[in-house]
N, C-alpha and C positions, 0 to 999 in steps of 0.2 A: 665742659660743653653744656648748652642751654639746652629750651627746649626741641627745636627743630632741629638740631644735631642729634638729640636721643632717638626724637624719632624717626631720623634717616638710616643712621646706622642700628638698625631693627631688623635683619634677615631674620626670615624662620616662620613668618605671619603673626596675623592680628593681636594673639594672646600675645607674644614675646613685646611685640613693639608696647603693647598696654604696661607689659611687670617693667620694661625699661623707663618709659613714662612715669608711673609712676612710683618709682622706687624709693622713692624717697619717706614716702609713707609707710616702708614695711620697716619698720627697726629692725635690728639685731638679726638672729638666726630667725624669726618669724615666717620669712620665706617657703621654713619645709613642710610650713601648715598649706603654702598653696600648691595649686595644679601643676603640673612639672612646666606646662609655657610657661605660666606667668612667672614661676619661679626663677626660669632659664632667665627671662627678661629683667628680673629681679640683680640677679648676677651680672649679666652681660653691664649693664645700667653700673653697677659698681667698678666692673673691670674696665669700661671706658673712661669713668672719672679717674682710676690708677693710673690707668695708661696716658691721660692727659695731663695729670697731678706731675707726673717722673719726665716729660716730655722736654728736654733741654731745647725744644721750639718755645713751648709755653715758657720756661724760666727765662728766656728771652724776651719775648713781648710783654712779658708783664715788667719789664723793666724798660720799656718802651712809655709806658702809663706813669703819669706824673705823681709823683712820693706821695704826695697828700691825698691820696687814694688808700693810703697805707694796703693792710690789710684787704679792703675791699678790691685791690687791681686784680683779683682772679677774679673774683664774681663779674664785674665789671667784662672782663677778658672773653669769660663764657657768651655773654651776650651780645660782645661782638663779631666772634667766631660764627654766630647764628647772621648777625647780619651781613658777613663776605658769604656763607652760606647761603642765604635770602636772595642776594643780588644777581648773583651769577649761580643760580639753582640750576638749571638746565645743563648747561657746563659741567658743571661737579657730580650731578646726579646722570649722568647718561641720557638726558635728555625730557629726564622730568619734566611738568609743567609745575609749578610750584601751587599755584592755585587749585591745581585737580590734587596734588600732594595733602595738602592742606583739608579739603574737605575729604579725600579717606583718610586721612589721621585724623579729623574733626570724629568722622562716624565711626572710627574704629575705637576711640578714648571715648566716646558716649555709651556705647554697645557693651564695655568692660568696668567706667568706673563705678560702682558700685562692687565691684572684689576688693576693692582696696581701701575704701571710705567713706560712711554715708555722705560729706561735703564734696565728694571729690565730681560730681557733676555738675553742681554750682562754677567751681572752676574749667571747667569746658565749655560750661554755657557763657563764662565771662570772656573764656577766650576765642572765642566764634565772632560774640560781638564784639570787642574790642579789633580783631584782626591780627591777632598777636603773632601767629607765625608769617602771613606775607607782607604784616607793616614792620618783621626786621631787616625787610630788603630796604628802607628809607630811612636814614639815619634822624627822622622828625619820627621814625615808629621805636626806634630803638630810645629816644629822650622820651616817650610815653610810657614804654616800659620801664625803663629806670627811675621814672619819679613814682609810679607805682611802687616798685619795688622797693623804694625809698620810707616809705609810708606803713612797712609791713617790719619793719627794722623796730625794735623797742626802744631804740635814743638814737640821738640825732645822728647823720652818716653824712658821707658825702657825695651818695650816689645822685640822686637828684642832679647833678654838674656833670654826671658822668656820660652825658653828650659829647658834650664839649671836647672832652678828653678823646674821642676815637674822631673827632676833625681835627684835631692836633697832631696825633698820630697814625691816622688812615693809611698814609702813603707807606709807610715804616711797616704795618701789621699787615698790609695786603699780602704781599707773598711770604710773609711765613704763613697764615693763615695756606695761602695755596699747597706749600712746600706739607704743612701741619698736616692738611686731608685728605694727602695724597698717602698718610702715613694709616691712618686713622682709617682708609678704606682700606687698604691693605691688610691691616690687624683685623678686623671685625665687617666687612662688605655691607653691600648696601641693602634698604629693606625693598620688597618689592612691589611695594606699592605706589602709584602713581599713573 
């Protein structure tokens, strides 16, 4: 799952949704150095990506993504998950607005990163202006992010094309993605914010 899948599935408040966010930045066991939220969120943030890694929906769609993606069709897969997510946010979320979502996950990730990284606000303030979680509802915000993300890779990838790739197979990934977070909110509920 990307970013707006972390931070949905985020019960518990502000801290948990922040250690889920940004988990990626705690290496290894480093966790038990923080507050029990953000640690909680630390974990939660791991056992989502398990439980989406083992998910015989994901080993599905990722074979929906065209070979030459090789490797890269999960990353790619996460970001699309964000944009069935994006599109039909209200729906999925109980009636969220995705934009009022959006700015309390903007101020909630503002209010906490610095626990986790002296950069890690530069990154929030890129994703505020960029519009990065309500441009994954637009498959022209999903190709902004992927050539970004493209850019951030140490040699050359194929994510950059990796638009292309979920208008080929949109039709195919919709309802597993539906069937996918019907699973995924079951496992772990939704965060309460919005």
């Amino acid at each position: 799952m990307n970013f707006l899948a972390h931070l949905v599935l985020s019960p518990g408040g502000e801290k948990i949704m922040a250690g889920n966010f940004f988990a990626d930045r705690v290496r290894g066991s480093s966790w038990k150095s923080l507050e029990a939220d953000y640690a909680q969120g630390v974990l939660l943030h791991r056992r989502i990506d398990h439980f989406t890694d083992q998910h015989p929906i994901v080993r599905e769609a990722k074979q929906l993504i065209h070979p030459q993606f090789g490797l890269f069709r999960g990353v790619l897969l996460d970001v699309f998950w964000d944009h069935f997510l994006a599109r039909d946010f209200g729906r999925l979320t109980g009636g969220f607005a995705l934009p009022k979502f959006a700015d309390y996950a903007h101020q909630t990730l503002t209010a906490h990163a610095l626990v986790f990284h002296p950069e890690a606000p530069r990154m929030i303030e890129a994703m505020i202006r960029g519009k990065w979680l309500v441009g994954y509802a637009e498959i022209d915000g999903v190709d902004r992010v992927l050539r970004q993300m493209s850019q951030r890779f140490p040699r050359q990838n194929p994510m950059a094309e990796g638009a292309e790739a979920l208008r080929e197979a949109h039709g195919d990934l919709e309802p597993l993605f539906n069937a996918f977070w019907l699973d995924l909110v079951s496992e772990f509920g939704l965060s309460a914010g919005g």
